[in-house]
C-alpha positions in Angstrom: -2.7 2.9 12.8 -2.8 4.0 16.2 0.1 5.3 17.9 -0.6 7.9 21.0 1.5 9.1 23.9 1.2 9.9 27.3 4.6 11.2 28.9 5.8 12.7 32.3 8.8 14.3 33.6 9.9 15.2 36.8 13.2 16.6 38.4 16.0 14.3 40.3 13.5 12.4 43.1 15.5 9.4 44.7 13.0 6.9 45.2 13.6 3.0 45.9 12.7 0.2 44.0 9.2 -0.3 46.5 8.5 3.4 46.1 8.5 3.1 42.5 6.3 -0.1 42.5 4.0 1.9 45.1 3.2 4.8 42.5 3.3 2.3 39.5 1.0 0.5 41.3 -1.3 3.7 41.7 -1.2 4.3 37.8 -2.2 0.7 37.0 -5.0 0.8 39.0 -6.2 3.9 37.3 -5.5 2.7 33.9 -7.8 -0.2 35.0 -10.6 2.2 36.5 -10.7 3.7 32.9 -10.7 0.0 30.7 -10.7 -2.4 33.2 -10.8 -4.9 29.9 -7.7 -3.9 28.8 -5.6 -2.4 31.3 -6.7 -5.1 34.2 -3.4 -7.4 33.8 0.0 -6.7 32.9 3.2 -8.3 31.4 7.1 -8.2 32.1 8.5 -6.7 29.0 10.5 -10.1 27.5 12.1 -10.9 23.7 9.4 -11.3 20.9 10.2 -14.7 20.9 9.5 -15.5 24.6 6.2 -15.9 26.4 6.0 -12.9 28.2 5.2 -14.0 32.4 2.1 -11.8 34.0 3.2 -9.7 37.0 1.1 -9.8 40.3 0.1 -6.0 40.9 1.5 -6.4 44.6 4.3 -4.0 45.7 6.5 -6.6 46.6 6.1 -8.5 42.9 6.7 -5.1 41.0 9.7 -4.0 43.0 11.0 -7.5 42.6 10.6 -7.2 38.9 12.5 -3.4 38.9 15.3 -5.1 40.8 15.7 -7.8 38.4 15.7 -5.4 35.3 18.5 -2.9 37.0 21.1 -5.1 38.6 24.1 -2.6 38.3 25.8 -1.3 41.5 24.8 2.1 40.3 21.2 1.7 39.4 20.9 3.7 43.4 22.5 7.0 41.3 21.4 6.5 37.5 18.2 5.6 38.3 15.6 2.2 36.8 14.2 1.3 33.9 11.5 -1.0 33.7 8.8 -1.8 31.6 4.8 -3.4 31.7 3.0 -3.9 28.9 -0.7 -5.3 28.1 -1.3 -8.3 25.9 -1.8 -8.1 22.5 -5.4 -9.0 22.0 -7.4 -8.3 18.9 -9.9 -5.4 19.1 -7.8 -3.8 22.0 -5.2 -1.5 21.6 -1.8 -2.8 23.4 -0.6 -0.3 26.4 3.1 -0.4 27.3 4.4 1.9 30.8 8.1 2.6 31.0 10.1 4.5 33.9 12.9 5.6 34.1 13.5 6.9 37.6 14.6 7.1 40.9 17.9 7.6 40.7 20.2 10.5 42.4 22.1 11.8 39.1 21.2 15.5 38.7 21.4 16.2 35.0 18.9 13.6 33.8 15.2 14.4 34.4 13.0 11.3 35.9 10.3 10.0 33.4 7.5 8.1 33.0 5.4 7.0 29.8 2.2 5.2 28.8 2.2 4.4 24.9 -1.5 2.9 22.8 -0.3 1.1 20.1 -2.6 -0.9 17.1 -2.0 -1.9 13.5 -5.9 -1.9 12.8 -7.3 0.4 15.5 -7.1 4.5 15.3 -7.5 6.9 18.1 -11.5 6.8 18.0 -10.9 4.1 20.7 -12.1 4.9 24.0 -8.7 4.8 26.0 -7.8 7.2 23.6 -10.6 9.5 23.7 -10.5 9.2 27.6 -6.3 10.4 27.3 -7.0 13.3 29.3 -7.9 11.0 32.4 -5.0 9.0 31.7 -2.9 12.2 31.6 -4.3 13.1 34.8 -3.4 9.5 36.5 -0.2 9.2 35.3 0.5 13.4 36.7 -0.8 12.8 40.1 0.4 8.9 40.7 4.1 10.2 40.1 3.9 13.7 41.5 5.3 14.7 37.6 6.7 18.2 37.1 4.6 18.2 33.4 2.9 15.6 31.3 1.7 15.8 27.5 -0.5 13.7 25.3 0.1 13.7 21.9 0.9 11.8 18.3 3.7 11.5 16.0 2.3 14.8 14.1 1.4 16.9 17.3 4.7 16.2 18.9 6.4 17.1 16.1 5.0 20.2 14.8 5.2 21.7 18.8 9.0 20.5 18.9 9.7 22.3 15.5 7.9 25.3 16.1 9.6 25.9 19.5 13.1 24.4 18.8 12.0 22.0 22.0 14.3 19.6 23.2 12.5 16.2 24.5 12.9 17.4 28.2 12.1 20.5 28.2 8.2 20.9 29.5 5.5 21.5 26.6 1.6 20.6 25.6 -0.2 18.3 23.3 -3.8 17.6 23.0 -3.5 17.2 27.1 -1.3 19.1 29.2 -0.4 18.1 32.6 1.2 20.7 34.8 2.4 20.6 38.6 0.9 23.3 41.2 3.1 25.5 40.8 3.2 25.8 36.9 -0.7 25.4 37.4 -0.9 28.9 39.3 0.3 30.6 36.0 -2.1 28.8 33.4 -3.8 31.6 31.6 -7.2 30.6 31.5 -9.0 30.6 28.6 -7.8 27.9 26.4 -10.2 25.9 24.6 -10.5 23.0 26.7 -11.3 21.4 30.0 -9.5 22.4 33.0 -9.3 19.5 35.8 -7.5 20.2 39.2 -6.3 17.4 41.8 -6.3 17.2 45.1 -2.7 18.8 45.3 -3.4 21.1 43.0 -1.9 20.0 39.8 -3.7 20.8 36.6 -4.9 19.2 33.1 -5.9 21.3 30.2 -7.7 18.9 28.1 -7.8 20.3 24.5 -10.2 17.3 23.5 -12.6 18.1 25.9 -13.0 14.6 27.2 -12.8 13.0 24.1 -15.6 15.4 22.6 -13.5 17.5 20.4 -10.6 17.5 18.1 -8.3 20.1 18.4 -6.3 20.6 15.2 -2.2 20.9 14.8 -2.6 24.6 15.2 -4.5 24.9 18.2 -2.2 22.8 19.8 0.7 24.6 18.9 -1.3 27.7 20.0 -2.1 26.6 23.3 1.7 26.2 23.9 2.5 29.6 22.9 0.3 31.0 24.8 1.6 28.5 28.3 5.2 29.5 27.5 4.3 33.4 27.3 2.5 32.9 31.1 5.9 31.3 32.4 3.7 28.4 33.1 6.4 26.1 30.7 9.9 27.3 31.7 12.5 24.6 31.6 13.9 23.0 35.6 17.0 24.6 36.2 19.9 22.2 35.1 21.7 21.0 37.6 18.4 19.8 39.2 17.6 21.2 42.4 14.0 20.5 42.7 11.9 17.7 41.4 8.8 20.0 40.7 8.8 23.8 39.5 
């Protein structure tokens, strides 16, 4: 069974409900650029029962849709949660994006996730393998802080060997990190190393989809990321968005 995640976190950014859809937007378009097949349309997230509506990848439909999910008076300081999903089609593993973000409350880190889910697929498929260039999308379409790749094992023996909260920054197969946290990357880890334009970094332990890397190596890689500094926590209250 296939069950893989790609998650980002940033620091307290206010950002409206069209600024949100703009860098949505951005990530959707990249997810299609890598499996156009699967990732080209995209669903309101609705009851299992319910027919769930397609979304027209404009700005204006998508920050429509955020509005209509967060009607509270306070959705301006605790920030939006929405949700787009792919349909379930057979052969084709189902992709669901969730934010939560944009808010003005300092204590919460903002968030972003992309999830591949499949009863009968595993993680040979090619959206999979290709994680590190989703990893890298979803890091430089929301500006993130940090970003990890990683399944229900990896997550869990990094979390337990650290004592790791869920927000505070870490590595799984992929590792996303922010300029700054980039400059103190030791080199040598055994993977790809992938710069943006703004200088944000992915260490890509499977090599593009060419390797592997066990438990341990991922667990190694983090100790070896938090020794260079290039992992320390935000400070809480947030004062930044990015380290």
């Amino acid at each position: 069974m296939l069950d893989v995640v790609v998650h980002a976190m940033w620091g307290v950014r206010e950002q409206s409900p069209d600024q949100l859809a703009e860098r949505w937007l951005v990530l959707l378009r990249g997810l299609a650029a890598i499996d156009g097949d699967t990732c080209g349309q995209w669903y309101e997230a609705v009851e299992y029962d319910e027919t769930p509506p397609a979304v027209r990848l404009t700005e204006s439909a998508v920050a429509a849709y955020i509005d209509r999910e967060n009607p509270a008076s306070d959705a301006d300081y605790i920030g939006r949660v929405a949700s787009l999903s792919t349909a379930v089609v057979p052969g084709r593993p189902r992709v669901s994006t969730w934010i939560n973000a944009g808010g003005s409350a300092n204590r919460v880190p903002d968030s972003f996730v992309v999830k591949f889910r499949s009863r009968e697929l595993d993680e040979s498929v090619d959206l999979v393998r290709r994680s590190g260039e989703v990893m890298a999308a979803v890091g430089a379409s929301w500006d993130a802080d940090w970003g990890e790749v990683y399944n229900d094992d990896e997550y869990e023996a990094v979390a337990d060997e650290f004592g790791l909260s869920v927000t505070v920054p870490r590595g799984g197969r992929s590792v996303y990190l922010s300029p700054g946290r980039a400059a103190l990357a030791p080199e040598g880890l055994p993977g790809t190393y992938t710069r943006n334009a703004a200088g944000g970094l992915v260490i890509d332990l499977t090599r593009g989809g060419t390797a592997e890397p066990s438990v341990a190596s991922i667990v190694e890689a983090n100790r070896e990321l938090r020794a260079a500094g290039a992992l320390d926590p935000l400070p809480v209250p947030f004062d930044r968005d990015r380290f």
